[in-house]
N, C-alpha and C positions, 0 to 999 in steps of 0.2 A: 504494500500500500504506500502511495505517495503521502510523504508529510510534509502539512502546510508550515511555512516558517518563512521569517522575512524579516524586516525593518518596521520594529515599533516606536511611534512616537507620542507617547506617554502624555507628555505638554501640551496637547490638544487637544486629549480626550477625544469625545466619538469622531469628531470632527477631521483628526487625525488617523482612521481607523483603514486599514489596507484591506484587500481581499484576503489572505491568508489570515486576517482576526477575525474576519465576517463569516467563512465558511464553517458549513457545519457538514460533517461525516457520520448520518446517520444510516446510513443501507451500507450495504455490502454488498458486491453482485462478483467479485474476481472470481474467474474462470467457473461462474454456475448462471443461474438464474437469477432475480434482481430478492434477495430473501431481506423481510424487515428487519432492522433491527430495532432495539427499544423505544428511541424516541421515533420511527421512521414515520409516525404518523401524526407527530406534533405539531406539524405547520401544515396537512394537509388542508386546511380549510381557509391558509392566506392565499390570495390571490397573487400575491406579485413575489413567486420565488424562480429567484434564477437556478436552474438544476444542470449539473454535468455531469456529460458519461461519454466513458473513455471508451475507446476501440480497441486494443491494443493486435493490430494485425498489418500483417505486410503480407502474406501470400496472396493476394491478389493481384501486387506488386509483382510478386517473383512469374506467379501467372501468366502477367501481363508482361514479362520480359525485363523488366523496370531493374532499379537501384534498391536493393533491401537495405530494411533499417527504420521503415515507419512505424514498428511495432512499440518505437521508446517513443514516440509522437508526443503521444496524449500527456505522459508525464514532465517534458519538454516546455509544452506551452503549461502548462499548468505552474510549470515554477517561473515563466516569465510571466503568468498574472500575480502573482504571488503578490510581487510589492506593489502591484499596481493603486491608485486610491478608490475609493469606494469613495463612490459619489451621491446614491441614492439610499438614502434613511430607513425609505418608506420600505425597501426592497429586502429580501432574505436572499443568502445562498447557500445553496445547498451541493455538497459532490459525491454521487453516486458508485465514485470507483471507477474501474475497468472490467470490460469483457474482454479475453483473450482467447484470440484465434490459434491453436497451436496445430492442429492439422486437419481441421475438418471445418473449413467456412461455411460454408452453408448454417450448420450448426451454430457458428460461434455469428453467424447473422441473425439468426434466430433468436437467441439467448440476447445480444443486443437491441432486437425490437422490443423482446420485454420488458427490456429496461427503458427503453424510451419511453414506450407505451404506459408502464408503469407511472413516469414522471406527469406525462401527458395529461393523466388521469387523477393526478393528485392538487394540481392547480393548474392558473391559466397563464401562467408568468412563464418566459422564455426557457427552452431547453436547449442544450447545445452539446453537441456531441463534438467530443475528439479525439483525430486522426493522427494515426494511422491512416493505409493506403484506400484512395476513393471508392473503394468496396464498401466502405461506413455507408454509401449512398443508399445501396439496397434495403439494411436493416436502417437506416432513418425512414424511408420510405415506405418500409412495412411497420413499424411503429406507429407512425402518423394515420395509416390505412387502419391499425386495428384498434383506437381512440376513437379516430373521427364518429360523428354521428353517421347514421345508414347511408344517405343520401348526401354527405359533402363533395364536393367537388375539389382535388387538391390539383395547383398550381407549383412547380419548380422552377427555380431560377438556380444555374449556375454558373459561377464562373469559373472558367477556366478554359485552357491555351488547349482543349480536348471535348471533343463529343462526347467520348465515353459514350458511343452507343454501338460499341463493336459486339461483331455475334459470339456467341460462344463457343471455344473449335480447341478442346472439349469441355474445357472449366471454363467457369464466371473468371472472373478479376475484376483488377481497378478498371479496366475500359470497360465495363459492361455494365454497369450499373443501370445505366438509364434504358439502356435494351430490354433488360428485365422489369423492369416500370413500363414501359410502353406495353411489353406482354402479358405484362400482369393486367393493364386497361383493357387490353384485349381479351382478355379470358373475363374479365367480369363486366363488359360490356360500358366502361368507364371511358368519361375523353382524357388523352394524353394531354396534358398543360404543359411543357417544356422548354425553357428558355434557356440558352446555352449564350454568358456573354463574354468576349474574351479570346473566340475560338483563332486559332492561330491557320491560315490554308496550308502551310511548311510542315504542319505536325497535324494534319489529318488526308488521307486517301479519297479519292473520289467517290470509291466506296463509299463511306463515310458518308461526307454531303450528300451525294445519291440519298441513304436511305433520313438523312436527314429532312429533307426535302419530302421525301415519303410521307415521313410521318408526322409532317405537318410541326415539325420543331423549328422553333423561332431561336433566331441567332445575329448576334451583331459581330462581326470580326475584331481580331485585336486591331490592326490599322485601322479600320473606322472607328473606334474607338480613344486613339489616341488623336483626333482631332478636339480640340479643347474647346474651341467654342460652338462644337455641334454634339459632341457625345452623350449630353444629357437630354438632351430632345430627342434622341437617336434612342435614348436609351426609353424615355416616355409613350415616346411614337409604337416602342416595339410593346412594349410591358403593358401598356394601359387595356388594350383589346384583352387580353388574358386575364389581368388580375379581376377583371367587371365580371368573367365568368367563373370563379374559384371561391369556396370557402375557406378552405386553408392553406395556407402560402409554406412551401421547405423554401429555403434556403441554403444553398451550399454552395463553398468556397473553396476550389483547389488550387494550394499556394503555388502550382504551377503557371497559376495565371500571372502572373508576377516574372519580370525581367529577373534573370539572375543573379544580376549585382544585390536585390532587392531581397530574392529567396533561394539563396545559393542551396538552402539544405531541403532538397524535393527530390521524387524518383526520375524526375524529366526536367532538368531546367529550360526556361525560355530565352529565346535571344531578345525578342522582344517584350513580350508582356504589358499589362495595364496598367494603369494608374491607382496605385491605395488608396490616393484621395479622391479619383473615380467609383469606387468601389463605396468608401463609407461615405458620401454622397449619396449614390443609391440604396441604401442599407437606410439612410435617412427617407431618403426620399420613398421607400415599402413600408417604414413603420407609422410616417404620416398620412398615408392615402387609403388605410386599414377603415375607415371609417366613410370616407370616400368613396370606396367600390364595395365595403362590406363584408371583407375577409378578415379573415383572424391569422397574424403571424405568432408559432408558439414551438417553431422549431428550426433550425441550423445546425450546421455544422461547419469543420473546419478540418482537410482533407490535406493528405501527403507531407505530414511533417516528418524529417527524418533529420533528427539529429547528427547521423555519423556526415552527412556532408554539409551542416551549416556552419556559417563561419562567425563568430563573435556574436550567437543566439542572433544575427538578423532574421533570418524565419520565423524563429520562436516569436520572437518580439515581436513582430508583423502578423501573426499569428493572434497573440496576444491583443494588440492593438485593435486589431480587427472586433473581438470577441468584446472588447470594452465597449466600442461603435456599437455595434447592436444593440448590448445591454443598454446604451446610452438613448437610445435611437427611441428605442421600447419606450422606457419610461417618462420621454420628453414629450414622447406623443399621448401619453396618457393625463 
């Protein structure tokens, strides 16, 4: 179990008070199921608790051909929130552990939806899961699927320098995530909501686009994106048609989408990559239009951290920063 520890500053009282003083380790879920522990049902009836749950898996990665190593992910960014400040009063958090995948994903997806699901279901305040390799996708997305009420409609937005909607030939991985979502709408006669922002054309096949375009997934490129005085309109123009038809919104983040100056420690670095402050901009811009179009944002994640190739935690931190935006975003908008 990762333990929370950091920079106390005593002199300022709550005021002063970091994440690592705010979190609370009431569940237990490493390597089983999401099991209570004594207080785990203490704050089930606040509404605004921030909850995290770890991945702890890279065979999707190795799957997928990639850089292993994302399996230390989750504990990575968690100690670069550590000292971060704790900005909202009103807020609890809460950290769920890890699930690890040690050779049977499918399973350790499984065991991970529970966990989200679990969170899901216990208030209405933000979950965020983290990575480990963007395999996290599939169990966020079955989480969110087995919470939701009968009839919700869920909406995905991700970034990243990847479709991730490659077939499987013969395991899942990290590129498949979103393939298995699309088939999973298809087996239960649900629409696919997908929005991929970021996508790099250098690091995807034609393949790729082909069935992207199939299947009706909306995409903005990383070059159209790095135009600065059009990208946020670019970004409105694409998202706003989808978000009017969704009740609930995932969000996922893979740090590949980020130049590699920026996220040296990924399975796939980018040559190019997007803008962070593109990114939490729109993270902004989803938790304020919640109200707007009438979805509920209540889940994320944060994909492809891998410690053995980051250099001075910039990942992590980036990582980290990101996960504060959200939480930020949430509660501004509230």
């Amino acid at each position: 179990m990762f333990k929370w520890q950091g920079r106390v500053d005593s002199e300022d009282g709550i005021e002063g008070l970091r994440w690592h003083q705010k979190v609370s380790e009431h569940t237990a879920i490493e390597n089983g199921a999401c099991a209570k522990g004594k207080d785990a049902n203490k704050n089930a009836t606040i509404a605004n608790t921030i909850t995290l749950v770890g991945f702890k898996s890279d065979l999707g990665v190795a799957f997928n051909k990639g850089r292993v190593g994302a399996a230390a992910g989750p504990n990575a960014i968690r100690q670069a929130l550590s000292n971060l400040p704790w900005h909202w009063p009103d807020a609890l958090l809460t950290d769920l552990g890890n699930v690890a995948a040690i050779d049977n994903l499918s399973h350790a997806q499984t065991q991970y939806a529970d966990a989200v699901a679990y969170a899901l279901k216990q208030n209405n305040g933000l979950t965020i899961g983290l990575g480990g390799g963007h395999e996290i996708a599939w169990g966020s997305y079955q989480g969110l699927f087995n919470a939701k009420s009968e009839h919700a409609r869920i909406g995905i937005i991700n970034f990243d320098a990847h479709f991730d909607l490659r077939k499987p030939s013969p395991n899942t991985s990290s590129g498949t995530p979103f393939r298995q979502v699309y088939e999973h709408c298809q087996l239960h006669d649900t629409p696919f909501h997908y929005a991929c922002l970021g996508v790099s054309k250098a690091a995807n096949t034609p393949a790729l686009f082909n069935f992207a375009h199939a299947s009706n997934t909306r995409y903005l490129t990383d070059v159209a994106l790095n135009d600065e005085s059009l990208s946020m309109q670019r970004i409105d123009e694409l998202l706003s048609p989808m978000l009017k038809d969704i009740d609930e919104l995932y969000v996922t983040v893979c740090l590949d989408a980020f130049s590699a100056a920026q996220a040296p420690g990924v399975s796939a670095p980018s040559a190019l990559g997007i803008s962070p402050t593109l990114v939490i901009n729109t993270l902004h811009f989803l938790a304020q239009h919640q109200s707007t179009f009438g979805y509920q944002w209540r889940l994320c994640d944060i994909a492809e951290m891998n410690p053995n190739y980051d250099i001075d935690s910039r990942t992590a931190k980036l990582a980290a920063r990101l996960i504060f935006e959200a939480v930020d975003a949430i509660n501004s908008s509230n």
